[in-house]
C-alpha atoms as an extended CHARMM CRD file, in Angstrom:
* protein
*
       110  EXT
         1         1  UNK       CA            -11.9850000000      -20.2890000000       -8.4560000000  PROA      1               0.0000000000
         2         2  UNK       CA            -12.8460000000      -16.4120000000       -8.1590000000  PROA      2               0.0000000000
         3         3  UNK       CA            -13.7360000000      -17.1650000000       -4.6690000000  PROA      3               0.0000000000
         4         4  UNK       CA            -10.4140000000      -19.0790000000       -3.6930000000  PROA      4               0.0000000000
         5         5  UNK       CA             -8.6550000000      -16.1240000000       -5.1570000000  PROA      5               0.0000000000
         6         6  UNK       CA            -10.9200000000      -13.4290000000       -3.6730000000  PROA      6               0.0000000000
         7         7  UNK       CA            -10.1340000000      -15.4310000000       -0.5100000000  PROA      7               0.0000000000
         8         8  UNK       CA             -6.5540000000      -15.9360000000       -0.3350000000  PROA      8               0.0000000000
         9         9  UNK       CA             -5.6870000000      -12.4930000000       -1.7810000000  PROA      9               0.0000000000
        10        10  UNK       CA             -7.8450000000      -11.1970000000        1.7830000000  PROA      10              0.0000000000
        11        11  UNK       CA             -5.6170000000      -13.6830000000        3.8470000000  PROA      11              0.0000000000
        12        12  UNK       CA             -2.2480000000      -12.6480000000        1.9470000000  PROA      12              0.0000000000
        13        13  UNK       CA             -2.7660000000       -8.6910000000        2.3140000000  PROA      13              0.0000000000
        14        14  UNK       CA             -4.0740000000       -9.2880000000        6.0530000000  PROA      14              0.0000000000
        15        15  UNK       CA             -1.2030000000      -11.2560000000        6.8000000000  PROA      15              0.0000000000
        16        16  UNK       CA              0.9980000000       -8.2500000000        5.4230000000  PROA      16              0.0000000000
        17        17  UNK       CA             -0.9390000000       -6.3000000000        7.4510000000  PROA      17              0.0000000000
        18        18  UNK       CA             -0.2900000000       -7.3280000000       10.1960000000  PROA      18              0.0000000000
        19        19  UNK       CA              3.7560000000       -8.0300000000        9.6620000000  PROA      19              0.0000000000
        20        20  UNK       CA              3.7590000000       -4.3660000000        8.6120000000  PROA      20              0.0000000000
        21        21  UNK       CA              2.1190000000       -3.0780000000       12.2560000000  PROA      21              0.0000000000
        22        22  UNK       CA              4.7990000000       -5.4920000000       13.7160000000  PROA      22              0.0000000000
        23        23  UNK       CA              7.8820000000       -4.6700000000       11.8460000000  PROA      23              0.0000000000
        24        24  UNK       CA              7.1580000000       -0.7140000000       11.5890000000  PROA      24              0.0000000000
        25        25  UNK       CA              6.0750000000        0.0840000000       15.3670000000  PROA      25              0.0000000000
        26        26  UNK       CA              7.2510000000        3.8400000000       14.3050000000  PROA      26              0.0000000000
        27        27  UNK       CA              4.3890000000        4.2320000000       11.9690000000  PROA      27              0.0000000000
        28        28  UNK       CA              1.4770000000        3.3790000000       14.0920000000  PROA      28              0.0000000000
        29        29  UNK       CA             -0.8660000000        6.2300000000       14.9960000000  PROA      29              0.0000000000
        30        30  UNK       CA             -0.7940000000        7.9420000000       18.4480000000  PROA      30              0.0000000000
        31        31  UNK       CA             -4.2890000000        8.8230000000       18.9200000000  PROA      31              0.0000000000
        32        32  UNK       CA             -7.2920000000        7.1600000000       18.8130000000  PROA      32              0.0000000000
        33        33  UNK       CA             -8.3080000000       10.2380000000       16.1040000000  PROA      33              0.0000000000
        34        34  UNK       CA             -5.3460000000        9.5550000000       13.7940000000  PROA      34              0.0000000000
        35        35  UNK       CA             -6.3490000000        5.8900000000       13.5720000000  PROA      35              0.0000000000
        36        36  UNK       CA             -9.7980000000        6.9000000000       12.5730000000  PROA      36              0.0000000000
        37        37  UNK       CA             -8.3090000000        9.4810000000       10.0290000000  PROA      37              0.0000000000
        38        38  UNK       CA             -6.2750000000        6.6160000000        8.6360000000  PROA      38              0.0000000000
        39        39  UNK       CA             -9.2380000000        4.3840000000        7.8950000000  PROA      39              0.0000000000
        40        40  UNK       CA            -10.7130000000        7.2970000000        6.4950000000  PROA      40              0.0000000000
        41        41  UNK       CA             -8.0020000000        8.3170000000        4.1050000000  PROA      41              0.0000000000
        42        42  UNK       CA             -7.5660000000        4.3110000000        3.4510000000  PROA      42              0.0000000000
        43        43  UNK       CA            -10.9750000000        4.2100000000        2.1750000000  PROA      43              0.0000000000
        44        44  UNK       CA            -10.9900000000        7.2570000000       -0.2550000000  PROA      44              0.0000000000
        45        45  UNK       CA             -8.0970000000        5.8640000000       -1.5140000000  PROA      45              0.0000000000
        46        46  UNK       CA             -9.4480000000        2.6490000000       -1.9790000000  PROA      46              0.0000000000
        47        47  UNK       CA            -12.8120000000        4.0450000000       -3.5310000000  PROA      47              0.0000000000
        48        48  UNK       CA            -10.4210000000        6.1320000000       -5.8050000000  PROA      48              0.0000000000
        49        49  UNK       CA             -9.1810000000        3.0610000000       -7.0690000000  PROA      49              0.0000000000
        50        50  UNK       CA            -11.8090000000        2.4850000000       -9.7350000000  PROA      50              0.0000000000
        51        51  UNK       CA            -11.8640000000        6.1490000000      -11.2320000000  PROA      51              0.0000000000
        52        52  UNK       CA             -7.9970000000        5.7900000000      -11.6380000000  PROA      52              0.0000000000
        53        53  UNK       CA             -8.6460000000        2.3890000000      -13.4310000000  PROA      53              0.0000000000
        54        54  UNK       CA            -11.0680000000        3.6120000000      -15.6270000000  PROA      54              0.0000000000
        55        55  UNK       CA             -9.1370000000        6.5720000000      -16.9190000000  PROA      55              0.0000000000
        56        56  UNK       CA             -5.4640000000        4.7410000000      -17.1590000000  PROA      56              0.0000000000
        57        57  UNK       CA             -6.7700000000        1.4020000000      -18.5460000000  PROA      57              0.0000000000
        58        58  UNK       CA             -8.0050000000        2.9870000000      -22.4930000000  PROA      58              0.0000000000
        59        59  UNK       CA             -5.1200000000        4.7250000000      -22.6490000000  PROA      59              0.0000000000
        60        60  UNK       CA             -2.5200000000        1.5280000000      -22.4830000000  PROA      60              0.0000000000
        61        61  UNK       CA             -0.9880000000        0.3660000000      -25.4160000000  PROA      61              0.0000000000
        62        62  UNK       CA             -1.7440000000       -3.2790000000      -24.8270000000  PROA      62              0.0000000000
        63        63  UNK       CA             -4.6060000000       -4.7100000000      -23.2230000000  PROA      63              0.0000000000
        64        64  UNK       CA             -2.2120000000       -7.7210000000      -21.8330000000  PROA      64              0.0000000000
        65        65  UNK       CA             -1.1420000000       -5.4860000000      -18.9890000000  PROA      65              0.0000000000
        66        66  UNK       CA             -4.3340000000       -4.3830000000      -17.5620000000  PROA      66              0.0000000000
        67        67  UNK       CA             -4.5000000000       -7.3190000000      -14.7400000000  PROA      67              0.0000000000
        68        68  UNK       CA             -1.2410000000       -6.0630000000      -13.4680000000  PROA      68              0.0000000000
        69        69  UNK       CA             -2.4450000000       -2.7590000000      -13.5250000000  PROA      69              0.0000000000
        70        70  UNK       CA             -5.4290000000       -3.7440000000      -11.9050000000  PROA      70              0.0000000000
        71        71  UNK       CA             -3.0770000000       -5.3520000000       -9.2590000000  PROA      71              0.0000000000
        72        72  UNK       CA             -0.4670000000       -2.8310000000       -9.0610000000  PROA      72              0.0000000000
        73        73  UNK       CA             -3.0480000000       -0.3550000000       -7.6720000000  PROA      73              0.0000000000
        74        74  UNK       CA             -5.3020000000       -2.9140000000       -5.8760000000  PROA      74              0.0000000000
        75        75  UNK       CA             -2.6000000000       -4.5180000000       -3.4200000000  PROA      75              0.0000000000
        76        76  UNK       CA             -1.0570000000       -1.3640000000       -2.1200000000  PROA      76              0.0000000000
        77        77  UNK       CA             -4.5020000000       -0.0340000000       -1.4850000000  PROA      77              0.0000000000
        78        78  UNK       CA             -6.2980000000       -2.5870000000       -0.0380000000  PROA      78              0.0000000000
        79        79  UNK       CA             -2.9370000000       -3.3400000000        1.8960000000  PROA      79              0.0000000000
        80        80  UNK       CA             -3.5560000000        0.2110000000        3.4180000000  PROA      80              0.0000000000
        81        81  UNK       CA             -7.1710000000       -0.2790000000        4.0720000000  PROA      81              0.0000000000
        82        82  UNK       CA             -6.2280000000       -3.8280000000        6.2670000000  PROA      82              0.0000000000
        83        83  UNK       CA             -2.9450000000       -1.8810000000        7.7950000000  PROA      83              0.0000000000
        84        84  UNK       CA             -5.5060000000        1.1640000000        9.2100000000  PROA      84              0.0000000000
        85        85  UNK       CA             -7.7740000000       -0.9030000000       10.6410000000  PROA      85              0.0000000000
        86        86  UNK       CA             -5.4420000000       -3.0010000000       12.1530000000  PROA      86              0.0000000000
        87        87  UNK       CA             -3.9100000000        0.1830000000       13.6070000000  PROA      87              0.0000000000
        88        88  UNK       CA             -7.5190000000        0.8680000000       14.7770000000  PROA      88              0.0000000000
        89        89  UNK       CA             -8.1780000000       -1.9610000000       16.4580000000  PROA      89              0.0000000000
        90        90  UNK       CA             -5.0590000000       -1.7750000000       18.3330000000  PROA      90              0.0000000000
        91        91  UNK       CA             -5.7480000000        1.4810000000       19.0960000000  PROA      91              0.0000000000
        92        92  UNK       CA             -9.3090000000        1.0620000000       20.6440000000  PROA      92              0.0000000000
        93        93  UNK       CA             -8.0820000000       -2.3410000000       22.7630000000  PROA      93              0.0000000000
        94        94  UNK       CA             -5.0780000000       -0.3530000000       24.0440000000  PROA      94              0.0000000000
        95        95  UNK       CA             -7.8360000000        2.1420000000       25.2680000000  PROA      95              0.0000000000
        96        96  UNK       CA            -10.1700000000        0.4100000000       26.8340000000  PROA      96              0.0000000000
        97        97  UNK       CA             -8.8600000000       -3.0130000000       27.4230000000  PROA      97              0.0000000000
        98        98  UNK       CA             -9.0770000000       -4.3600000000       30.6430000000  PROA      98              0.0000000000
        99        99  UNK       CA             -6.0150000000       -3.4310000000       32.6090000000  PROA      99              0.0000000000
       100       100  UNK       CA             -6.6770000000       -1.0920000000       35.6190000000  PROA      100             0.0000000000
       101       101  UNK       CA             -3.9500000000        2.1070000000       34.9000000000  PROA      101             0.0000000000
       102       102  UNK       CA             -3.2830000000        4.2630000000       38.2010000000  PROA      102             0.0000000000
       103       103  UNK       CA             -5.1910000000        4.9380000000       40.9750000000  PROA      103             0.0000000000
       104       104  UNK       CA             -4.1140000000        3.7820000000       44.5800000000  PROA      104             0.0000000000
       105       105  UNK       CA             -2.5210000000        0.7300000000       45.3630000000  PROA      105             0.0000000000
       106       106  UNK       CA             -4.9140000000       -2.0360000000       47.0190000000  PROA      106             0.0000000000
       107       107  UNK       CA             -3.4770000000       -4.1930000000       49.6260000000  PROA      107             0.0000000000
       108       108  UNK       CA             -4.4460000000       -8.1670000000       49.7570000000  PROA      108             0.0000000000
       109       109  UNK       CA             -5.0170000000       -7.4000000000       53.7360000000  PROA      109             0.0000000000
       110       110  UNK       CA             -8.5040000000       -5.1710000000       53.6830000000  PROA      110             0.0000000000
């Protein structure tokens, strides 16, 4: 069951993912650097996670709300990590995909 959930939480955030670097074309880096900087950033974020956890969770008043405390800094996170590598990925296939870009025009005749 902790697989299924481990699973479908993945597929769920990836699938946000990707609607978000659809919907929001505006926030997509420029660069190829600024897409590695937001993986970067994503990822100390995301390894933050646990420190923040461990400090806020003893101090709440009941321990009934700790899963969605868990969750309410988990999904945004791990939304952001998906999000910059998404914007990475398109980043480094917009680079160097396969489609010639200038250079002299080639006729069919030579």
């Amino acid at each position: 069951m902790k697989v299924m959930l481990q699973l479908a939480m993945f597929i769920g955030l990836g699938a946000v993912a990707v609607w978000a670097y659809f919907r929001f074309p505006r926030l997509r880096p420029g660069s190829l650097l600024r897409a590695a900087v937001h993986v970067a950033v994503s990822f100390v974020g995301f390894a933050l996670v646990p420190a923040a956890l461990s400090w806020l969770l003893p101090v709440m008043n009941s321990p009934a709300y700790a899963p969605y405390l868990v969750l309410a800094f988990l999904i945004p996170t791990l939304t952001y990590v998906l999000l910059s590598w998404v914007w990475l990925i398109a980043r480094v296939l917009d680079l160097f995909g396969g489609t010639p870009r200038g250079g002299h025009h080639v006729s069919s005749k030579s």
